[in-house]
C-alpha positions as CSV (number, residue, x, y, z in Angstrom):
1,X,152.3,-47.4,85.4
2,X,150.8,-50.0,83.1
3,X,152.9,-52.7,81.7
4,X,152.4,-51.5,78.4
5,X,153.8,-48.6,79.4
6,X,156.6,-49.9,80.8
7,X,157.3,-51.3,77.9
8,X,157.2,-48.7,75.8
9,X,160.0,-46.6,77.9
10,X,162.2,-50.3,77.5
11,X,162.2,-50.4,74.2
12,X,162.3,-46.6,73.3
13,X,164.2,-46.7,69.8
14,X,165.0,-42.5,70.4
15,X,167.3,-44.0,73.6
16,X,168.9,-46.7,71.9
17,X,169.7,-44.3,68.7
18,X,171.6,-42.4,72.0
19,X,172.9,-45.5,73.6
20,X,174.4,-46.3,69.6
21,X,175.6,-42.7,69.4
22,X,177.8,-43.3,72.9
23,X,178.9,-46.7,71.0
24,X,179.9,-45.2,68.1
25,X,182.2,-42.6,69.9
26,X,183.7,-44.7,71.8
27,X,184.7,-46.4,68.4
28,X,186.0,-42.9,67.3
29,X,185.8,-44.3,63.4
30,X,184.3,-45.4,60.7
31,X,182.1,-48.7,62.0
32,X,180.9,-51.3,60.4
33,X,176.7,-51.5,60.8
34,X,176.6,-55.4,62.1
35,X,178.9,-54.2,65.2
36,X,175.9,-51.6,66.0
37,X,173.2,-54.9,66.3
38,X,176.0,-56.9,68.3
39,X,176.3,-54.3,70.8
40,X,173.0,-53.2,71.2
41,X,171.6,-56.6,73.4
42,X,175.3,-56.1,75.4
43,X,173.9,-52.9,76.3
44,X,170.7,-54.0,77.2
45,X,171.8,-56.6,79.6
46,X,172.3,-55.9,82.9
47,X,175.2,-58.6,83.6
48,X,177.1,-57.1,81.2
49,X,176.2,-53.7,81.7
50,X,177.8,-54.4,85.4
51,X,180.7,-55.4,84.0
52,X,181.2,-52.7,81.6
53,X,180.9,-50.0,84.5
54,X,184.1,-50.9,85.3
55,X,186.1,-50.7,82.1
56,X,188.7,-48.3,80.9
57,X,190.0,-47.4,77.4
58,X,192.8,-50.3,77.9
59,X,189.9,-53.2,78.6
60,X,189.6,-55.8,76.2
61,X,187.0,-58.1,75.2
62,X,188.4,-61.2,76.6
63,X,189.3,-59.5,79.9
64,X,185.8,-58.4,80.4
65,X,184.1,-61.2,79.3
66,X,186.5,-64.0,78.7
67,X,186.8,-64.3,83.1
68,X,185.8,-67.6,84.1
69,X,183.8,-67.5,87.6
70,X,183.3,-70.7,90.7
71,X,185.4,-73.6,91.5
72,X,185.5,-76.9,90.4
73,X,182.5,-78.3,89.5
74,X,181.3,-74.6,90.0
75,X,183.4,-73.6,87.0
76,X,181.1,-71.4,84.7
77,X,183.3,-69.3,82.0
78,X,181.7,-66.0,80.8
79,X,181.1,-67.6,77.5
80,X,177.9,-69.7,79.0
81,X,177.3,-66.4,80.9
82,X,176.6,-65.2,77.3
83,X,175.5,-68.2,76.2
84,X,171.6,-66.7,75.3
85,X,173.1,-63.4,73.5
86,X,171.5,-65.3,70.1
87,X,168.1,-64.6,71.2
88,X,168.7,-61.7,72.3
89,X,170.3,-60.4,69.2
90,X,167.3,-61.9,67.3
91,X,164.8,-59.5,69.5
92,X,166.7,-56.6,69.5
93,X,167.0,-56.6,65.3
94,X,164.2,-54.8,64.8
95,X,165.0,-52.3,67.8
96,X,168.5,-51.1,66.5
97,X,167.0,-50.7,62.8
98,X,164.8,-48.3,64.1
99,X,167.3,-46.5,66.0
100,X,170.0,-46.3,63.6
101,X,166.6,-44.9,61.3
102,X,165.9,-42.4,63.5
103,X,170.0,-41.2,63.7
104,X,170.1,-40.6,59.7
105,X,167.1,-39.0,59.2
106,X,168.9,-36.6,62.5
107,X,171.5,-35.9,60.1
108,X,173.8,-37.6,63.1
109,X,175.3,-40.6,61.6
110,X,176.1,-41.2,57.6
111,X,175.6,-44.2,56.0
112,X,177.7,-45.7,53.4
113,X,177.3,-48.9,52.5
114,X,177.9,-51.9,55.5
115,X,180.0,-48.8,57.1
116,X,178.2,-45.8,59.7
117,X,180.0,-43.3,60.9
118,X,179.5,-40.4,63.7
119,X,178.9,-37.1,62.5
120,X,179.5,-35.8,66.2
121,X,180.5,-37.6,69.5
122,X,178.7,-37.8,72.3
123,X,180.0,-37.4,75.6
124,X,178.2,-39.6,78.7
125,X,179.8,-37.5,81.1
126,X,177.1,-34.5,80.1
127,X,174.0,-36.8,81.1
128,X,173.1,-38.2,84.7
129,X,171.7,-40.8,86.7
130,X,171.1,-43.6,85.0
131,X,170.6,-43.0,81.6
132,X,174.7,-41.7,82.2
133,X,175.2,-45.2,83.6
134,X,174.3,-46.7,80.0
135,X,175.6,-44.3,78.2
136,X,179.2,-44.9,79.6
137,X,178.5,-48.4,78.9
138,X,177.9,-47.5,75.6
139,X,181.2,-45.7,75.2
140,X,183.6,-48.2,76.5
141,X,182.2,-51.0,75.0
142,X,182.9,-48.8,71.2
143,X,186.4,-49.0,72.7
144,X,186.5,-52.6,73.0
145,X,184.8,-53.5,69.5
146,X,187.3,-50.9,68.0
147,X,190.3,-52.5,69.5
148,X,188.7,-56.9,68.9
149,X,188.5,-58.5,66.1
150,X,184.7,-59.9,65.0
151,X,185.9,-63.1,64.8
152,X,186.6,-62.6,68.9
153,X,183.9,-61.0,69.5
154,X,181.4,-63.9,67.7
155,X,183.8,-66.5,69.6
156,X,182.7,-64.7,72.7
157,X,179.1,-64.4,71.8
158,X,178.3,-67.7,70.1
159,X,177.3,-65.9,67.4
160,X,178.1,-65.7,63.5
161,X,177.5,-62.0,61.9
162,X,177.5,-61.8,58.2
């Protein structure tokens, strides 16, 4: 498979508009649209991908992410971990415009003003493999932006959403 083909499949707007449907149920309300481009680069990296395999509707940002890993001078908190989520963000801008495009003109999410909101949940546990893998992902991290604050999650991510 060429490269550009690769990375075509990667950055497949129809799968993200899924991985942001999974998101949104897991947030089971009304959702402002900047939480959509916050989660979207969470999704997409693997380290925090891993860690969200293992959360449950009673996780929390700062447990998940907030953990501080090593010893001593080994010391790294999650925070530095996350430390390049800015560029990420940046990159995947573009990406989660398209997907949350494609989802209204689906008739699956409605728009109203700086709010979107879910015309009908998605459940991960119908898809397999992989794709099932993100999906959950997906879910459980809509659980933990619906129960943090933004102001936690920016602290977490270094970043400022407006």
């Amino acid at each position: 498979m060429s490269i550009r083909n690769i990375r075509t499949l990667s950055l497949n707007p129809h799968f993200y508009a899924i991985l942001l449907c999974s998101f949104l149920s897991g947030y089971g309300r009304k959702c402002e649209v900047k939480a959509l481009y916050m989660a979207l680069p969470l999704l997409l990296r693997s380290d925090s991908r891993e860690k969200l395999l293992h959360a449950n509707t009673s996780s929390k940002f700062c447990t998940l992410f907030g953990k501080n890993h090593g010893k001593g001078e080994n010391h790294i908190s999650e925070k530095s971990r996350l430390s390049d989520f800015c560029d990420s963000y940046d990159l995947y801008q573009s990406h989660c415009s398209d997907a949350i495009i494609i989802l209204s003109s689906e008739g699956r999410i409605m728009l109203q003003g700086r709010y979107i909101t879910l015309l009908e949940n998605v459940d991960y546990k119908n898809y397999k493999g992989s794709v099932k893998d993100f999906m959950r992902c997906a879910y459980y991290l809509g659980i933990i932006f619906a129960s943090s604050s933004f102001d936690e999650i920016s602290y977490y991510l270094g970043v400022e959403c407006k």
